[in-house]
C-alpha positions as CSV (number, residue, x, y, z in Angstrom):
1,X,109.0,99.2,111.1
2,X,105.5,98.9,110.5
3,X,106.3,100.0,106.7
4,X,108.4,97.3,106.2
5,X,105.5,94.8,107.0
6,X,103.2,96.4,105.1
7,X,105.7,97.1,102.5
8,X,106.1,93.6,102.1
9,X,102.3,92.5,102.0
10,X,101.0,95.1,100.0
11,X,104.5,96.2,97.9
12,X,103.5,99.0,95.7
13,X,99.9,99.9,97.3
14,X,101.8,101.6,99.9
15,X,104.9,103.1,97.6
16,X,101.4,104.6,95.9
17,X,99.7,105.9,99.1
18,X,102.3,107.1,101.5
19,X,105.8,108.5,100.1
20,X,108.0,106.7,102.4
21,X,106.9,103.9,100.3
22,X,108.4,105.1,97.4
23,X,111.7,104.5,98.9
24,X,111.1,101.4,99.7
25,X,109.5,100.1,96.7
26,X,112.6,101.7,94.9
27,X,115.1,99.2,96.9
């Protein structure tokens, strides 16, 4: 959950940092 709100503030800062990211920022 708290990847989603980050996610969605910082976008591709976290995809960068943290793996999980990646996913994320792929969707």
């Amino acid at each position: 959950a708290m990847v989603l709100g980050i996610d969605e503030e910082l976008g591709p800062q976290l995809f960068k940092c943290d793996p999980a990211g990646h996913y994320f920022g792929h969707r």
